[in-house]
C-alpha positions in Angstrom: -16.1 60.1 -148.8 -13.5 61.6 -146.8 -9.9 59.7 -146.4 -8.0 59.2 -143.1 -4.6 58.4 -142.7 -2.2 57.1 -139.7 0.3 59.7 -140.1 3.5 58.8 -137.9 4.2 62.3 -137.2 1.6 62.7 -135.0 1.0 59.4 -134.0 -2.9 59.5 -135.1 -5.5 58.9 -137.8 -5.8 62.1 -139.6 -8.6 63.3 -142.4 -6.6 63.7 -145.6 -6.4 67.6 -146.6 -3.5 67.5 -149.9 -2.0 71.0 -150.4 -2.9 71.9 -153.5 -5.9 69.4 -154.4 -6.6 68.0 -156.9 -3.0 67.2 -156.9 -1.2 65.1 -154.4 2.5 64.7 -154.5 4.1 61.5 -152.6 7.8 60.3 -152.5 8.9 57.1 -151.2 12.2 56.1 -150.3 13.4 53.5 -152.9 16.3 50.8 -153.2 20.0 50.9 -152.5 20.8 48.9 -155.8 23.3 46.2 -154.9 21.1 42.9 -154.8 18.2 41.8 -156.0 15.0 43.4 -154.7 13.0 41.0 -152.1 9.9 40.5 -150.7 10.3 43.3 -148.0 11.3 45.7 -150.6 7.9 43.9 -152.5 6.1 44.6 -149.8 6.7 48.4 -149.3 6.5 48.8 -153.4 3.1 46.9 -153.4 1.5 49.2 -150.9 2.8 52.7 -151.8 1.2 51.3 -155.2 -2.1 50.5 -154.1 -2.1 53.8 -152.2 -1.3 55.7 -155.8 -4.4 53.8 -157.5 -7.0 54.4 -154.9 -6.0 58.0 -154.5 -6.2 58.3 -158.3 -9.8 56.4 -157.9 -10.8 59.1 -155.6 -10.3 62.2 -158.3 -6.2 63.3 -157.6 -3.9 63.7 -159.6 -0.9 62.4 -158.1 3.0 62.8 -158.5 4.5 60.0 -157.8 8.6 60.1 -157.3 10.1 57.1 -155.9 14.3 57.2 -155.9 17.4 55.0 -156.5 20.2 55.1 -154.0 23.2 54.2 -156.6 26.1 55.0 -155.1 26.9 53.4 -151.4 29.0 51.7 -148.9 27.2 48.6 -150.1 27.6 49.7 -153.6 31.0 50.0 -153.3 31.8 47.2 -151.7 30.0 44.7 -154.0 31.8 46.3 -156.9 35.4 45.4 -154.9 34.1 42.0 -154.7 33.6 41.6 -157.8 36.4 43.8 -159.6 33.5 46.5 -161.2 32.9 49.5 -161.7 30.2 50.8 -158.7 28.1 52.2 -162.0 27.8 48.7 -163.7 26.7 47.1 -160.0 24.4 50.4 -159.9 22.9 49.7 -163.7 22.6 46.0 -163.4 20.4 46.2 -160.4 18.3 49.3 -161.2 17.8 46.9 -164.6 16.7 43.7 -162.6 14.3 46.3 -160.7 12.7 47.0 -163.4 12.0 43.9 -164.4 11.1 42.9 -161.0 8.3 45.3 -161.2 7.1 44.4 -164.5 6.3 41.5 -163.0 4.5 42.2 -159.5 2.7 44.8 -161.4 3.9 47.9 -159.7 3.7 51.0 -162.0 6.6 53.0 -162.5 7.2 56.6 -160.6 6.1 59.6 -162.1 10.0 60.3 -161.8 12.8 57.9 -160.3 15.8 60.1 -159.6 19.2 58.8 -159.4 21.6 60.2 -156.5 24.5 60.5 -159.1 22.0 62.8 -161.0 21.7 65.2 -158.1 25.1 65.6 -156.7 24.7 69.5 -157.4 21.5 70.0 -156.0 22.6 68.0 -152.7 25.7 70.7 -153.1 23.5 73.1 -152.6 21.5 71.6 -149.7 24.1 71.2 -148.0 25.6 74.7 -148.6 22.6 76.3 -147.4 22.5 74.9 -144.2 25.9 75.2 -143.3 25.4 78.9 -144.9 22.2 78.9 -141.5 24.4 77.5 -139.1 22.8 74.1 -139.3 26.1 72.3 -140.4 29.6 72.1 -140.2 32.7 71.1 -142.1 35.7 69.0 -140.4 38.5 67.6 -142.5 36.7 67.3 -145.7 33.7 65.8 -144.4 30.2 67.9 -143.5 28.2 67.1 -140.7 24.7 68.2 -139.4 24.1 69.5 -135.7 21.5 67.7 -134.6 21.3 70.2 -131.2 21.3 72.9 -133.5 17.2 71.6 -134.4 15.5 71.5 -131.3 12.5 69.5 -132.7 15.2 66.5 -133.6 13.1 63.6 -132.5 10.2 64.4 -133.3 9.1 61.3 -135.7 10.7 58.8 -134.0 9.7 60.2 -130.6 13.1 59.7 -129.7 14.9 61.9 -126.8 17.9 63.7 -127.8 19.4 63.2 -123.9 18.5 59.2 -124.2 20.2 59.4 -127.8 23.4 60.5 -126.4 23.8 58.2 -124.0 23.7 55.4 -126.3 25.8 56.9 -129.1 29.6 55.5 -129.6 32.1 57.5 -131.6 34.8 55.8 -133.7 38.4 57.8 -133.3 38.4 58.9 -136.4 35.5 60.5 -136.8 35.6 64.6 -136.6 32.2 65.1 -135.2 31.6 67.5 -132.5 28.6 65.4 -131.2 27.8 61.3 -131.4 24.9 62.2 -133.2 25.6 64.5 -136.1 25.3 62.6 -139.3 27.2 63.1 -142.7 25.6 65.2 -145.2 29.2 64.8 -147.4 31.9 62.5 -146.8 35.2 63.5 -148.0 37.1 61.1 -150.7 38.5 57.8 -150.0 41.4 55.8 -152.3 39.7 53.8 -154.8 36.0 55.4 -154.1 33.6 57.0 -156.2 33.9 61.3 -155.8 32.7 64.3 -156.7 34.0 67.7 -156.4 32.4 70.3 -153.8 33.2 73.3 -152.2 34.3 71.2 -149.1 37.2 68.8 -151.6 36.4 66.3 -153.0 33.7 63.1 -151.7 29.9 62.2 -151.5 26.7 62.6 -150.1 26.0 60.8 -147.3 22.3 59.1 -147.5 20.4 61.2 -145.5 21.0 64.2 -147.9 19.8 62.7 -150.9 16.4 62.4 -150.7 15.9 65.8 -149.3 17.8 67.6 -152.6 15.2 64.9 -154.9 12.3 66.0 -153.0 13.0 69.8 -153.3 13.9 69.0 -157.2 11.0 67.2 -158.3 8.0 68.1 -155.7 9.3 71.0 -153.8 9.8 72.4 -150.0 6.6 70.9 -148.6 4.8 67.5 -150.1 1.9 65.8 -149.1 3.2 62.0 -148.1 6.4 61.2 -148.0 6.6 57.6 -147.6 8.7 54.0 -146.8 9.4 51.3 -144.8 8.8 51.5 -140.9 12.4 50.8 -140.6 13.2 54.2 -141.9 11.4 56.2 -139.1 14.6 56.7 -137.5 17.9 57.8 -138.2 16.6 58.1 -142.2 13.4 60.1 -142.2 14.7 61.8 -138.6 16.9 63.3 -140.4 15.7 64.2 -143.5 12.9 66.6 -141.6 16.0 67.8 -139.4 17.7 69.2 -143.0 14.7 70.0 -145.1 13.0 72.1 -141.8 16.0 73.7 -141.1 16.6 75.0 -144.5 13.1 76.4 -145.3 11.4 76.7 -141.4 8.5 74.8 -143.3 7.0 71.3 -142.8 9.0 68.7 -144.8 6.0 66.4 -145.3 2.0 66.8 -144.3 1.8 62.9 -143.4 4.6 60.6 -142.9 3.7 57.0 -143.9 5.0 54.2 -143.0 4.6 50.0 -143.6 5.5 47.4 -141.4 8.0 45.3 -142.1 8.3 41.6 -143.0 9.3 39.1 -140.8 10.5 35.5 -141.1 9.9 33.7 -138.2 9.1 36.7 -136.5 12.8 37.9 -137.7 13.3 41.3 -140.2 13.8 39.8 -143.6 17.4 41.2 -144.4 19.9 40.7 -146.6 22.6 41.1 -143.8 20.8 38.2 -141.7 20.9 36.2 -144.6 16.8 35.1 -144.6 15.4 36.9 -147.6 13.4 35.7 -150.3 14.0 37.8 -153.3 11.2 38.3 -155.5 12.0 36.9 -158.7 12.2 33.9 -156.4 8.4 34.2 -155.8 6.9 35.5 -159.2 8.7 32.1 -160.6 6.6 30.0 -158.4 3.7 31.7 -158.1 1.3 33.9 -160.2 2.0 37.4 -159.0 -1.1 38.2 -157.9 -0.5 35.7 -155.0 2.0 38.1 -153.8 0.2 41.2 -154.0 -2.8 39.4 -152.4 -1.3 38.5 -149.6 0.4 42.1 -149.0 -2.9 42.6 -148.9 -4.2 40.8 -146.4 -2.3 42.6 -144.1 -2.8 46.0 -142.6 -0.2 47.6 -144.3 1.0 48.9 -140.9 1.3 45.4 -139.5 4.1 42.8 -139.5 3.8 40.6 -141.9 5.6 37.1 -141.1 6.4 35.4 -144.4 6.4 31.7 -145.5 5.7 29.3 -147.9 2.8 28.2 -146.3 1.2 31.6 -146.3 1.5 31.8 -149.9 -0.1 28.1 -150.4 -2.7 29.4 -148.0 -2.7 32.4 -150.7 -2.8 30.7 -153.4 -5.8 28.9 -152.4 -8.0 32.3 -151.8 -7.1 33.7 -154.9 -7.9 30.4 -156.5 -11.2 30.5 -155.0 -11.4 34.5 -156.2 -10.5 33.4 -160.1 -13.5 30.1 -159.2 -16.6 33.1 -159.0 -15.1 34.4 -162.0 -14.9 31.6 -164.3 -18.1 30.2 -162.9 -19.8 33.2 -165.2 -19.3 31.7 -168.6 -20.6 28.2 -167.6 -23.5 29.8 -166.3 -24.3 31.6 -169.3 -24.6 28.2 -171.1 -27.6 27.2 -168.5 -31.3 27.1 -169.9 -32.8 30.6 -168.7 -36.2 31.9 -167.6 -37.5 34.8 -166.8 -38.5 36.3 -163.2 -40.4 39.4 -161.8 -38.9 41.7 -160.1 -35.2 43.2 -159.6 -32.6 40.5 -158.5 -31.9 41.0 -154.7 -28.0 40.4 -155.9 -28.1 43.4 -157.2 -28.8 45.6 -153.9 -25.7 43.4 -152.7 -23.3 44.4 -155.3 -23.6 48.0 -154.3 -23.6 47.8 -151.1 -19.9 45.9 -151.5 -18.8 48.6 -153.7 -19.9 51.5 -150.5 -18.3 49.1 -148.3 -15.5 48.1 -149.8 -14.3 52.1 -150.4 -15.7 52.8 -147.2 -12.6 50.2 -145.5 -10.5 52.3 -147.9 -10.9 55.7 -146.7 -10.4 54.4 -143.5 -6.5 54.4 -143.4 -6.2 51.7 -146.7 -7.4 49.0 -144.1 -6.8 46.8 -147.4 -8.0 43.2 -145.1 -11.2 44.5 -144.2 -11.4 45.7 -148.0 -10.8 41.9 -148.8 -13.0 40.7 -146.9 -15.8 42.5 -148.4 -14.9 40.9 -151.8 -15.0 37.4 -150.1 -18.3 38.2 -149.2 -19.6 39.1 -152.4 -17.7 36.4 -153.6 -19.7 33.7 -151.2 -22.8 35.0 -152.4 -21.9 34.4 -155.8 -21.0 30.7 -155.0 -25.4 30.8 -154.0 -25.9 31.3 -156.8 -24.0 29.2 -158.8 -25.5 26.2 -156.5 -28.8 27.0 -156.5 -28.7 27.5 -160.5 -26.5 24.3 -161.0 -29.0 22.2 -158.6 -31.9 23.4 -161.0 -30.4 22.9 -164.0 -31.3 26.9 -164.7 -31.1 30.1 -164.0 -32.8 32.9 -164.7 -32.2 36.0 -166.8 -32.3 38.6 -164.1 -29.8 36.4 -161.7 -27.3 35.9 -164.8 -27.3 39.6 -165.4 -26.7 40.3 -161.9 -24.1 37.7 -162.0 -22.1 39.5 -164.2 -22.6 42.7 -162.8 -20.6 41.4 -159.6 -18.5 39.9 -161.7 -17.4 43.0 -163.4 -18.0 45.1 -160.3 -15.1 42.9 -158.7 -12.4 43.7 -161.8 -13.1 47.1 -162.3 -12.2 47.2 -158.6 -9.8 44.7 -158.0 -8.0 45.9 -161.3 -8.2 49.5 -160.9 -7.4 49.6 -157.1 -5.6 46.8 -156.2 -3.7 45.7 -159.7 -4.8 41.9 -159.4 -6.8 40.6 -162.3 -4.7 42.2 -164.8 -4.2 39.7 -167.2 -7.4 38.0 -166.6 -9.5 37.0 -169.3 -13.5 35.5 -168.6 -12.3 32.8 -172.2 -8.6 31.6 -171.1 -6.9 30.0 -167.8 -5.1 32.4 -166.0 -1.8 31.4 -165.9 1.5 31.3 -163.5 4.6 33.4 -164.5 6.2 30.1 -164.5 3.2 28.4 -167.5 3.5 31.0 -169.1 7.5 30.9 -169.7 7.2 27.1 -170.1 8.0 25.9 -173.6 5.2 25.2 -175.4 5.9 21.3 -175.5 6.0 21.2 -171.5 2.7 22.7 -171.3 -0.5 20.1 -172.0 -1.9 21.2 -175.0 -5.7 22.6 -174.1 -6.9 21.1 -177.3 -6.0 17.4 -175.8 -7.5 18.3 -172.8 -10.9 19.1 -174.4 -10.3 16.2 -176.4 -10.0 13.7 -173.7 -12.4 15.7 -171.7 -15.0 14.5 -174.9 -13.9 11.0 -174.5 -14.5 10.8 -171.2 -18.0 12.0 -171.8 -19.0 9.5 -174.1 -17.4 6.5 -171.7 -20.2 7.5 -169.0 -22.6 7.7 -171.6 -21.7 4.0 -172.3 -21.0 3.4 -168.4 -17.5 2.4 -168.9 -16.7 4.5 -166.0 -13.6 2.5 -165.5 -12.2 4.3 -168.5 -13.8 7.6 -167.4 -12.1 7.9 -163.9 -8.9 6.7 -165.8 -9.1 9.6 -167.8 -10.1 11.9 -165.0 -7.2 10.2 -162.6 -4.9 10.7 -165.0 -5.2 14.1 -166.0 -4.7 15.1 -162.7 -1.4 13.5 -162.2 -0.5 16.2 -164.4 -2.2 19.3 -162.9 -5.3 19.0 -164.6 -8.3 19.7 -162.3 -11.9 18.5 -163.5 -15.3 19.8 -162.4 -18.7 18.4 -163.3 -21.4 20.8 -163.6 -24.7 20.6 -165.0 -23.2 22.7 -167.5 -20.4 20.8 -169.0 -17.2 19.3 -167.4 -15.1 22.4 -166.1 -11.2 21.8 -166.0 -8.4 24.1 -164.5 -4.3 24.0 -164.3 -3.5 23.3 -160.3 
């Protein structure tokens, strides 16, 4: 099954051809480590992570480099605010990354380059294409011509002529046109510098991730990836630098998500309406997150609330509800029945359909929807087997099948289901990180499930709702089913 991607570039859906298959190498623009990560840095991280997975479910081997920007304007200027050195702000942040990822369940790069580690490779970038006549120094600082590369604009579709007209210079810049951008920027008092060839300074942003691309992956890769916010002036001018220094193509297919909105607003840090995501993983099992990334075309806006993740929550509930549902069935009487369960044909369908949405441009919500399908057909079964007190052995068995046809996929493809086990309650980050006395104990839950039991054997269902009523005042869900009395945390 062949793979087609939107690539930005051109502005199309194009059939995936890597380089050098069976390998595929993909860098993503990471953070600028300052603040906590959010849920639009979530976002981006989520589905440049379900793209790694499914292209390693389709037989690549893929190199995965993903960067830190750690030394910045922002950088800088949190570490005056706070009296710091800009490495500690750097370090503290790249550390609360890490632990941010732990948690959404986003698996680290194959490499994750530093800028500070680089600074002689983005020497040499810039060296060679000042060397070409691509660049210029001025007063310490080194700027790129952007009318020097004649394809300038070609990602963003942006004119050059319509560019100019809305460019402002500051009077102290030295550039000879609005639109050059810094590739070094020559020492300030009290700022972070290296030395170069052009005095001492820094790279300016755009630079960076050309020299980590060239370092770890080389002249030409095969996606280079981020946010869509980074189409232009970021990745414009990355393919201005890395073309003009090797006349090759920086990148096969330019990838970008959409962005995330509140209230149809970019979530930013500067407009002051982010959500970060330790914020959300405390709340909410992370697998509500990822799901409902998800449910979104990752080249769509996605408008963020509360709400939504309720909503969410209540789908990924109902996904964890098929699963469960398995080991109460098995405790049903069983029979035997001729023939090969028709469940069975449906199961692989869903696994052709489900890759199928896939290859076509990681359309992830049609995906879902397949597994919400399979997912309804499950809950058939469990009412026609609960209504008849039975079920028989072939429908069990293809029960299961589904069942474990849904977290090979959902696991391996999606990373939801990690931590789920068919004999426990799946927990949230915030249960699980609950001291042990704030948590009902499960063996007083079974216990009072038992007494309950025996009251409406005796028809003291006075006492029986009690129980029931009460045990939900504390998040304690019951079910009856012909196979026992089902309970789960809320």
């Amino acid at each position: 099954m062949s793979l087609r991607i939107y690539n930005t570039l051109s502005g199309k859906l194009e059939e995936f051809v890597p380089i050098d298959p069976p390998r595929v190498t993909i860098y993503t623009c990471g953070v600028t480590v300052y603040d906590d990560s959010h849920v639009g840095h979530g976002r981006s991280l989520i589905v440049f992570d379900v793209f790694r997975r499914f292209l390693e479910h389709m037989g690549y081997r893929v190199r995965f480099v993903r960067n830190f920007t750690d030394v910045d304007d922002k950088i800088i200027n949190r570490a005056r605010e706070e009296c710091a050195h800009f490495m500690n702000i750097a370090n503290r942040y790249i550390a609360s990354y890490y632990i941010d990822m732990e948690n959404i369940r986003v698996k680290p790069a194959d490499v994750e380059p530093r800028v500070t580690e680089h600074i002689q490779e983005i020497i040499e970038v810039i060296r060679g294409l000042i060397e070409k006549g691509y660049a210029y120094e001025s007063g310490g600082d080194v700027y790129f011509s952007v009318e020097s590369f004649p394809e300038y604009g070609k990602l963003s579709k942006r004119n050059v002529e319509e560019l100019e007209v809305g460019a402002r210079i500051e009077p102290s810049e030295r550039k000879r046109n609005p639109l050059d951008f810094a590739l070094w920027k020559s020492a300030k008092a009290g700022e972070p510098a290296w030395d170069s060839p052009w005095g001492p300074g820094r790279p300016g942003w755009h630079t960076e991730c050309v020299a980590m691309v060239f370092k770890h992956l080389g002249e030409v890769i095969d996606i280079h990836g981020g946010g869509l916010d980074l189409v232009f002036p970021h990745h414009e001018n990355e393919i201005a630098q890395a073309e003009a220094l090797t006349g090759k193509p920086f990148a096969r297919y330019w990838v970008h998500n959409g962005l995330v909105t509140v209230g149809g607003q970019k979530m930013s840090k500067s407009l002051g309406n982010y959500v970060t995501l330790r914020e959300v993983y405390t709340k909410y099992h992370p697998d509500i997150l990822r799901l409902l990334v998800l449910f979104t075309h990752y080249r769509s806006p996605l408008d963020f609330s509360w709400e939504k993740m309720e909503e969410t929550k209540r789908a990924y509930e109902r996904l964890l509800s098929a699963l469960e549902e398995l080991e109460l069935l098995k405790k049903l009487p069983t029979y035997e029945e001729k023939g090969t369960h028709p469940l069975f044909e449906r199961i692989k369908e869903f696994e052709e359909e489900f890759f199928k949405s896939l290859s076509d441009d990681f359309n992830t919500p049609e995906a879902l929807a397949k597994v919400y399908s399979l997912v309804s057909e499950l809950g058939k079964v469990k009412n026609r087997a609960y209504s008849e007190g039975k079920i028989s052995v072939q429908e069990l068995s293809a029960y299961e099948t589904a069942v474990n046809s849904l977290l090979k996929n959902l696991r391996g493809v999606f990373g939801l289901l990690e931590d789920y086990k068919p004999e426990c309650e799946v927990k949230t980050v915030v249960q699980r990180e609950l001291a042990a006395g704030e948590v009902l104990d499960e063996k007083l839950v079974e216990l009072l499930i038992e007494v309950r039991d025996m009251a409406r054997k005796e028809k003291a269902f006075q006492i029986a709702d009690r129980i029931r009523d009460g045990l939900k005042d504390v998040g304690i869900a019951l079910e009856d089913t012909p196979a026992g009395t089902k309970w789960k945390r809320f």
